[in-house]
N, C-alpha and C positions, 0 to 999 in steps of 0.2 A: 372396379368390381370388388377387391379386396375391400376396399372403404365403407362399402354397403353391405359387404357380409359381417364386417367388426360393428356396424350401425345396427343391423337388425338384430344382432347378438346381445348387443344394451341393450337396444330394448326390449326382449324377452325375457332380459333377467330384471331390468326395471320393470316386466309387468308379472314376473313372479315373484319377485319381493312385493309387491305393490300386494297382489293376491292373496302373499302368505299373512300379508299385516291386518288384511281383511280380516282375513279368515280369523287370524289369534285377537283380533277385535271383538270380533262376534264369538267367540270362546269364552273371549274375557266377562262379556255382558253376558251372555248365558252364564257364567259360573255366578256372578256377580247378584244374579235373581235368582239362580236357586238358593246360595247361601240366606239373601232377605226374605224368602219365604220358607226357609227351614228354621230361621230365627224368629218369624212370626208364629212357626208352629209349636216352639222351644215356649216361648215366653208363653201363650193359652194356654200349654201344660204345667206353667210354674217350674218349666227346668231353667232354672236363668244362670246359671254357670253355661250349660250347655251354648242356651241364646247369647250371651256376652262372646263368646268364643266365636262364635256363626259373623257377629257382624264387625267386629276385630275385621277377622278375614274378609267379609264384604269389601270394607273397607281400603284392605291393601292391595285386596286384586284390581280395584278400580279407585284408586288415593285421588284423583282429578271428577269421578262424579256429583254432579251437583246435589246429589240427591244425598251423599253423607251427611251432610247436615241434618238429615231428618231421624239417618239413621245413631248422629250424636245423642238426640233425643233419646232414641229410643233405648240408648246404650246408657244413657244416664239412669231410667225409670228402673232399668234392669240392676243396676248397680244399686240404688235407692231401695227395691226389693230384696236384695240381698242383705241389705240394712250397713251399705259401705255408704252411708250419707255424704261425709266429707267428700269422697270422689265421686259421686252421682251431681253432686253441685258442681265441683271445679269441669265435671264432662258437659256439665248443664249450661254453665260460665262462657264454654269451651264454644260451643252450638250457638247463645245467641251473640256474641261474637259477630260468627260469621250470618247471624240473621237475626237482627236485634229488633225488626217487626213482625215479627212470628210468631202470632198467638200460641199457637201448639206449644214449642220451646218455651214462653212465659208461662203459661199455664201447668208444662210438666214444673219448671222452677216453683212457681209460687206453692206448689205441691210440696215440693222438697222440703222449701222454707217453712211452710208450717209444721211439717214434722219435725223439724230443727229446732221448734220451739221460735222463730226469726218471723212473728207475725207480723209488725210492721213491715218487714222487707216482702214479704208475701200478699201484702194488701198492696202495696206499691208497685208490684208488680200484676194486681190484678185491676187496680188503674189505671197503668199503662194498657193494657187488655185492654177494658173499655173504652177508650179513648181510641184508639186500631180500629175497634169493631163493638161499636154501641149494643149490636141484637144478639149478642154471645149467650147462654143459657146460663153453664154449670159454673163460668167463671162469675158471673154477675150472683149466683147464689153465693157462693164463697164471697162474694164482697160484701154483700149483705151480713152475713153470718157475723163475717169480723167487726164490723161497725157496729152491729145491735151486740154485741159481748162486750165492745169498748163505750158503748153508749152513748153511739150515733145515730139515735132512734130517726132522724132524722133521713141520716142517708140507705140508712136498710128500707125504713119505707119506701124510701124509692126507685129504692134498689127491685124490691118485693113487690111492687105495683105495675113497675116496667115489667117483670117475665110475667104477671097476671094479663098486661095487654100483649105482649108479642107473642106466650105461647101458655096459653091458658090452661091446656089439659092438662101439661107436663109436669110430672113429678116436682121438680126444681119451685115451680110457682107454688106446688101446696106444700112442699117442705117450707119453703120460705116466709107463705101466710100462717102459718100454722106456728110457725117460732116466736111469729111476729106478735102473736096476739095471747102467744102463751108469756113470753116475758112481761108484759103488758100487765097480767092476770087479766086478760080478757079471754075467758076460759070458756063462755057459751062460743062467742066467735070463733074458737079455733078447734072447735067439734068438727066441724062441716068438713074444714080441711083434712083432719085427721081420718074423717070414714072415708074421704073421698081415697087417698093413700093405700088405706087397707084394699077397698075395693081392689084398685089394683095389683097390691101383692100385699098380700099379709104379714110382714116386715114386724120382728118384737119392736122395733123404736117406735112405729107407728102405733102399735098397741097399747104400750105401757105413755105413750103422749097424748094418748085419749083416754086411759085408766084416769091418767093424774088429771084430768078434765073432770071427768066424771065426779070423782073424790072432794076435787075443791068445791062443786057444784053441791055435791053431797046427794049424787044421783047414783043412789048405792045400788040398784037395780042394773041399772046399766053398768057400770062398772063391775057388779060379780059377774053380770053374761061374759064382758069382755075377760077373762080374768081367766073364767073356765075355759072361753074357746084359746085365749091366749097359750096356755098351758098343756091343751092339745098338742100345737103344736113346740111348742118350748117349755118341756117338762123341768128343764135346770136350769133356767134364767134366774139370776140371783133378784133382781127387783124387782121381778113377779112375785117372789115374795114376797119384798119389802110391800109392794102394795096392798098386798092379801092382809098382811098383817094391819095395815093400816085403816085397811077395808074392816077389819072382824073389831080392830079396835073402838072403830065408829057401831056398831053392832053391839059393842057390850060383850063379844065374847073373848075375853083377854085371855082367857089359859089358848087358846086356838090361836089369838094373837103373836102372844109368848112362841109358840110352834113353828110360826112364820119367821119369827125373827129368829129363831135357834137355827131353821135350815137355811135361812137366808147367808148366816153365817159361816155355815157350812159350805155354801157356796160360794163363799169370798168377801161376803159383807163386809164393811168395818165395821166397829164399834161407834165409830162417829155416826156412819150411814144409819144406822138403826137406831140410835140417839135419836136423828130426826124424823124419821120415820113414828116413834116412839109417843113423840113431842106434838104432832100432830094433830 
């Protein structure tokens, strides 16, 4: 009798420890998601001290979740916002580590890299991409990008042709046809792309990459439309003016010229920038 009553005693308190460890489990995890969603709401606001802090703690209330690694990522991007690059990388380093086929973790690195100026090590890492996952979008722009600057006309093309088949509307494929054909000076060809862009959002790079179309074409009509509607919206763009000026210098009206390049410079110009502009 006494036996069964020290028996059943363990095991009450083996099922109230058992209970309590439940319970401080699912604490844990609840604490563990509010932090990750207070640090997704940190970072959309650009408080990233705040976000870095949030998942820090994510992190140590649940150090065995599988899911830190994502949140190393995201604790890199944070730190690389901050403009701590060195330690955004070694956090980045850190992450694919523990998941070295992890497009997302490659793709924040190769980000990194490029801002580090580490553009081989950032194409290399967006070939590993590829190779993971052929039908990727924004990385396969970025490989392109790098190749047609280093003058692998070769593999941007097809780099540029692949998002033209896999995702034809998106942004990514007429950014990419639109570079493609502008390095080239195949400047009628890369009209198409650049309205096609605007349509979608009125963006100054898209503006001023179909200005300077217009200009080489010498299709001064269209390029003063663009020029004025451009300036509606981006009344201080510095190479809005540059092009205006370049535009009035085709015109014949050089004191207006002159004007363009004075506020251009006002604006940040260089003297070299307006040399070519100038030269034109």
């Amino acid at each position: 009798m006494v036996f069964n009553t020290v028996k059943n005693i363990l095991l009450l308190v083996i099922a109230v420890a058992f209970l309590r460890c439940e319970i401080a489990a699912e604490n844990g995890e609840n604490r563990y998601f509010e932090l990750v969603g207070s640090a997704d709401s940190a970072i959309n606001e650009n408080r990233f001290q705040d976000a870095e802090n949030l998942l820090l703690e994510a992190m140590r209330v649940q150090p065995s979740n599988p899911s830190n690694v994502l949140l190393m990522s995201n604790l890199a991007m944070v730190r690389f916002y901050m403009g701590q690059d060195s330690l955004a990388l070694a956090t980045i380093n850190d992450a694919h580590q523990l998941a070295p086929a992890s497009v997302t973790i490659l793709s924040n690195r190769a980000r990194i890299y490029s801002a580090m100026g580490e553009v081989e090590k950032a194409y290399s890492d967006y070939d590993l991409i590829l190779q993971l996952d052929s039908m990727v979008i924004a990385p396969r722009l970025s490989h392109g990008i790098i190749a047609l600057y280093n003058g692998m006309i070769d593999v941007a093309e097809r780099d540029f042709k692949m998002l033209q088949r896999v995702a034809p509307d998106s942004e990514e494929a007429s950014i990419g046809m639109a570079m493609f054909h502008t390095s080239l000076n195949q400047f009628k060809e890369a009209i198409p792309y650049y309205s096609k862009l605007i349509e979608k959002a009125p963006v100054i790079e898209y503006y001023t990459g179909r200005i300077n179309c217009y200009l080489e074409l010498q299709y001064l009509s269209d390029a003063s439309a663009d020029i004025a509607d451009a300036m509606k919206l981006y009344p201080d763009d510095m190479e809005l003016y540059l092009l205006r000026g370049w535009l009035n210098r085709l015109y014949f009206r050089n004191d207006d010229a002159e004007e363009d390049f004075k506020r251009a410079m006002q604006l940040g110009a260089t003297p070299a920038q307006v040399k070519v502009f100038k030269e034109k």
